[in-house]
C-alpha positions, -999 to 999 in steps of 0.1 A, spaced: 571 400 -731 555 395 -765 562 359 -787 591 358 -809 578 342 -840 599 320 -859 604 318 -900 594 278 -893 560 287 -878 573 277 -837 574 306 -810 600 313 -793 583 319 -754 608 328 -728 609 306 -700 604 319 -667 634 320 -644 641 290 -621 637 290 -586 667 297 -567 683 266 -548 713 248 -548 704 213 -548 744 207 -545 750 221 -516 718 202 -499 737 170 -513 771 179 -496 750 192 -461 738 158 -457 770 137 -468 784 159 -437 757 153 -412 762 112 -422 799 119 -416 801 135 -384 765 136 -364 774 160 -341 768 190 -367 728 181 -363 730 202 -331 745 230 -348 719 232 -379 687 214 -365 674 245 -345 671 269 -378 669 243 -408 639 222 -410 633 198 -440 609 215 -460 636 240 -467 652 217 -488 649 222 -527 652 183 -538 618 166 -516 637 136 -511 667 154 -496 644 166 -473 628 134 -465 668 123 -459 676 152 -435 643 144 -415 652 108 -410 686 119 -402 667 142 -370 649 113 -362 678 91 -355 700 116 -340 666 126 -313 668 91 -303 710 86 -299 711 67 -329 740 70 -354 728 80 -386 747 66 -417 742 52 -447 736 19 -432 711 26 -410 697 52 -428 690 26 -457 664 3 -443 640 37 -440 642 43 -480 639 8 -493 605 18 -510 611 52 -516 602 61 -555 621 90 -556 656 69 -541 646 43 -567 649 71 -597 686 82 -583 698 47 -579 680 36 -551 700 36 -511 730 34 -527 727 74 -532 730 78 -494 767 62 -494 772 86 -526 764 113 -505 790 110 -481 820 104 -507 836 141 -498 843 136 -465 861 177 -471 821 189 -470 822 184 -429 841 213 -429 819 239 -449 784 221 -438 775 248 -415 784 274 -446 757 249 -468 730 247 -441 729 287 -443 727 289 -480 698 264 -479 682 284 -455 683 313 -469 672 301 -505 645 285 -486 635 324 -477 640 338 -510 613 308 -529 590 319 -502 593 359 -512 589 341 -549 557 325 -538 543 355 -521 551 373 -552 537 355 -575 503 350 -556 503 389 -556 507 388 -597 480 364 -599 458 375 -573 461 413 -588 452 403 -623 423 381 -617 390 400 -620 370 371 -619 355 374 -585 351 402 -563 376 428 -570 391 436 -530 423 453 -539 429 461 -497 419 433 -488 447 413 -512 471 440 -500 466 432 -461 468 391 -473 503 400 -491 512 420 -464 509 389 -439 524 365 -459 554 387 -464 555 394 -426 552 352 -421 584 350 -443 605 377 -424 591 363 -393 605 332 -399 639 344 -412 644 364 -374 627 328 -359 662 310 -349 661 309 -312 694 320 -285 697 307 -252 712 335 -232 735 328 -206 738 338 -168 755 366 -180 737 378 -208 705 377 -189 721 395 -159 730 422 -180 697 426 -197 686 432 -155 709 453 -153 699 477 -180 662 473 -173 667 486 -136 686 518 -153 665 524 -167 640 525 -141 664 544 -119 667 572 -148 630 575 -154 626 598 -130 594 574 -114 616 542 -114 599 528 -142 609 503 -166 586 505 -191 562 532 -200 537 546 -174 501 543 -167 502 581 -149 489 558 -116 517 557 -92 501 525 -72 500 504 -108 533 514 -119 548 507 -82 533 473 -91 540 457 -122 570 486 -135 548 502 -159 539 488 -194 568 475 -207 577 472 -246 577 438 -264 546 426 -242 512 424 -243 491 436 -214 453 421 -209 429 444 -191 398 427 -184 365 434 -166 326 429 -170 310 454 -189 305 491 -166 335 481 -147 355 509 -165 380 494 -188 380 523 -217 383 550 -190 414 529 -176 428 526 -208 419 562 -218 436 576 -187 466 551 -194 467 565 -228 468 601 -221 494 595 -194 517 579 -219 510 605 -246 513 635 -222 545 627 -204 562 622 -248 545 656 -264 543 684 -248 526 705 -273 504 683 -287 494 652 -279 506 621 -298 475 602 -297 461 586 -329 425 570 -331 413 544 -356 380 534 -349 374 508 -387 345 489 -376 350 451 -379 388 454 -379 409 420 -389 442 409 -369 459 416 -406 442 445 -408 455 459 -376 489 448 -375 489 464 -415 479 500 -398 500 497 -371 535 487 -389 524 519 -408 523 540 -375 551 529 -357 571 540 -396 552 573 -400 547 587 -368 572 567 -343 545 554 -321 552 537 -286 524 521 -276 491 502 -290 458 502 -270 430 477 -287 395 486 -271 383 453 -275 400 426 -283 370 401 -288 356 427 -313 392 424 -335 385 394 -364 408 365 -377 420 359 -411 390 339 -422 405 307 -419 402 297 -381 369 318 -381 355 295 -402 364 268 -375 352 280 -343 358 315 -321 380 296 -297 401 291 -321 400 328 -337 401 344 -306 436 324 -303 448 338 -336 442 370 -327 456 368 -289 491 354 -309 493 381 -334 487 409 -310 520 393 -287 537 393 -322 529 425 -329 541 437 -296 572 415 -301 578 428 -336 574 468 -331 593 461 -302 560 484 -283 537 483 -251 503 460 -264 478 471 -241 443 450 -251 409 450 -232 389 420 -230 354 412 -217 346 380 -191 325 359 -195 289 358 -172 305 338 -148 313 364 -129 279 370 -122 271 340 -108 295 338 -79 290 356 -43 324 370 -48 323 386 -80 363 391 -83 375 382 -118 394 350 -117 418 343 -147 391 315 -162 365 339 -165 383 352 -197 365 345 -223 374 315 -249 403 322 -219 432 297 -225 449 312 -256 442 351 -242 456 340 -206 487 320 -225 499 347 -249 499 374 -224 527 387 -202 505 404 -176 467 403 -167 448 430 -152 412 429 -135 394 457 -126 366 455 -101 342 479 -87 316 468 -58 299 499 -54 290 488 -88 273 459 -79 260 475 -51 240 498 -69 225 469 -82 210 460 -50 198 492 -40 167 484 -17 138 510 -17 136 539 11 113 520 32 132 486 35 142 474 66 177 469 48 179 504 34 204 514 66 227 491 63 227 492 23 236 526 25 261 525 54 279 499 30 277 520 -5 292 546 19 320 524 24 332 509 -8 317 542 -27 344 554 -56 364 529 -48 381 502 -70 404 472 -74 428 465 -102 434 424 -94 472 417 -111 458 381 -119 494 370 -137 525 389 -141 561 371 -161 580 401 -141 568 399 -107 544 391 -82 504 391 -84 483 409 -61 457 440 -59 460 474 -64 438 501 -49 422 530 -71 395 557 -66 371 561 -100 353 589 -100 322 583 -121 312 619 -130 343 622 -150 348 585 -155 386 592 -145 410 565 -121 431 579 -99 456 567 -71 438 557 -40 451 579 -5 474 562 14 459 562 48 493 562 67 494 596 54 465 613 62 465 640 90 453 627 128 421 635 135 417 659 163 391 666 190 
């Protein structure tokens, strides 16, 4: 809006609109919570103190937490000896504000109303902030102009408000959770293959861990030629085949250095457009963060991006399914079975997910070792690729919904295709 200009020479520049808060009603919250301490355990869990306006009513309410974590009445009184120096108190009259606080004892009755209207200005001045970065972000030329790049940032910071607003935790009772059993073993029985989540088109894997189910994120993890894409790609297909008949639903990004933001931007877009049920990431070590922990170390980036893919699963409410390489550790062992700390930068991948999945070949290594015709081992090195040819393990290394164990597969390398592994108790008798 242009400047008014005014017949004594001044301007008359509009001021920009306050930030919405109601420094009031943080004033009565805390006069309540002095009043009666056991409303802490019904606000503490969803209001922290830097959702207050006013910085010192903040600073109050965190002292108030303080206190109450250790059984301590907080008052007035005892509140007092914590703000003695406080410049801020000093301004408003010094400790004597605390007792001022508590003069409407009738506040104790609408404090729960107060700490949800601080909350949820709280929420709003943080959709002001991301806004206004946006404005000045978007008009400032200065440096490299990235417009995609400042959409994906927005888009995060927007996501990081709404994520908080849905952050306020539940406990669920016996009840509840039995219920929530109940549903998920319907579900199961109505499938058709007595899944509960979304199959893998191998009946041995689903038999194991349910299927894939939605909200968590699935590691698959093997050495390099061990045949992770193919097991995703046949996972994929399955998925996809058994919701489309006439065409498969089966969308391919292949962006080259692809950021967690980045990802998570395309993928809110997909699930909106197109419904999708499922996300495979082929690999997750090649995904990048947002810039900041990168900067750091890749531990630390490799952690990012481990969260925000169990937050992306968690948010779409979808199947994550992300392969992952191990480290040369593997190598170095006489059993070369994946073990969980052979992730690598392991601790945050291992921690974030709901179920890890090894696969391991030995005909691969096998191969390996192939000894020329002539070798006095050549026999017995062929007797044993023989043996374990085509065959293959998938190693459930950690599962939240049952047990761990192994799962045999045949992979047919011609066609680089898994399938489900005969089940010897079925097979005809062999007659002479």
């Amino acid at each position: 809006m242009a400047e008014i200009l005014r017949i004594d020479g001044s301007s008359d520049v509009p001021q920009p609109p306050s930030l919405p808060a109601n420094v009031e009603a943080e004033a009565a919250l805390l006069g309540a919570l002095m009043v009666d301490n056991r409303l802490v355990e019904d606000v503490q869990i969803r209001l922290k103190a830097h959702h207050f306006f006013e910085p010192l009513h903040g600073r109050i309410y965190d002292a108030i937490l303080r206190l109450s974590d250790k059984n301590m009445i907080a008052n007035p009184v005892t509140l007092r000896p914590m703000f003695e120096g406080d410049e801020a108190m000093k301004e408003v009259g010094g400790p004597a504000y605390l007792a001022q606080l508590t003069g409407s004892g009738a506040a104790v009755i609408g404090a729960r109303d107060f700490a949800a209207q601080i909350y949820d200005l709280a929420l709003l001045r943080a959709l002001v902030g991301v806004g206004r970065d946006m404005v000045e972000g978007a008009l400032d030329t200065s440096e490299e102009v990235a417009p995609l790049a400042q959409i994906e940032r927005a888009e995060t910071e927007l996501y990081r408000v709404a994520e908080e607003g849905g952050s306020e935790g539940k406990a669920k009772s016996f009840g509840e959770a039995a219920i929530e059993s109940i549903k998920n073993i319907e579900t199961a029985l109505n499938s058709g293959g007595h899944l509960s989540g979304i199959t893998t088109g191998l009946e041995g894997i689903n038999a194991k861990i349910g299927g894939l189910h939605r909200s968590d994120l699935t590691i698959l993890a093997g050495r390099p030629g061990m045949g992770k894409s193919s097991l995703a790609t046949n996972i994929a297909f399955a998925a996809a085949q058994r919701y489309s008949l006439s065409g498969l639903p089966l969308y391919i990004d292949d962006t080259p250095g692809l950021t967690i933001a980045a990802l998570r931007t395309r993928a809110r877009r997909l699930k909106r457009q197109k419904g999708v049920g499922m996300i495979i990431v082929d690999y997750l070590q090649l995904l990048q963060g947002s810039g900041r922990s990168s900067n750091d170390n890749r531990v630390q980036e490799i952690s990012e991006i481990s969260r925000g893919l169990k937050q992306l699963a968690k948010e779409l409410h979808v199947p994550v399914l992300a392969l992952s390489q191990l480290s040369r550790a593997v190598e170095q062992r006489e059993d070369k079975r994946p073990q969980l700390s052979d992730l690598r930068e392991s601790g945050s991948i291992e921690q974030d997910a709901d179920i890890v999945l090894f696969i391991y070949r030995e005909d691969y290594y096998l191969t390996a070792r192939q000894p020329a015709d002539d070798h006095p081992d050549a026999q017995q090195w062929r007797e044993e690729m023989e043996r374990v040819y085509g065959q293959a393990e998938l190693i459930v290394a950690k599962q939240r919904h049952g047990a761990t164990g192994k799962v045999r597969m045949r992979f047919d390398s011609r066609v680089t295709k898994f399938s489900d592994a005969a089940d010897e108790s079925y097979l005809p008798e062999m007659r002479g």
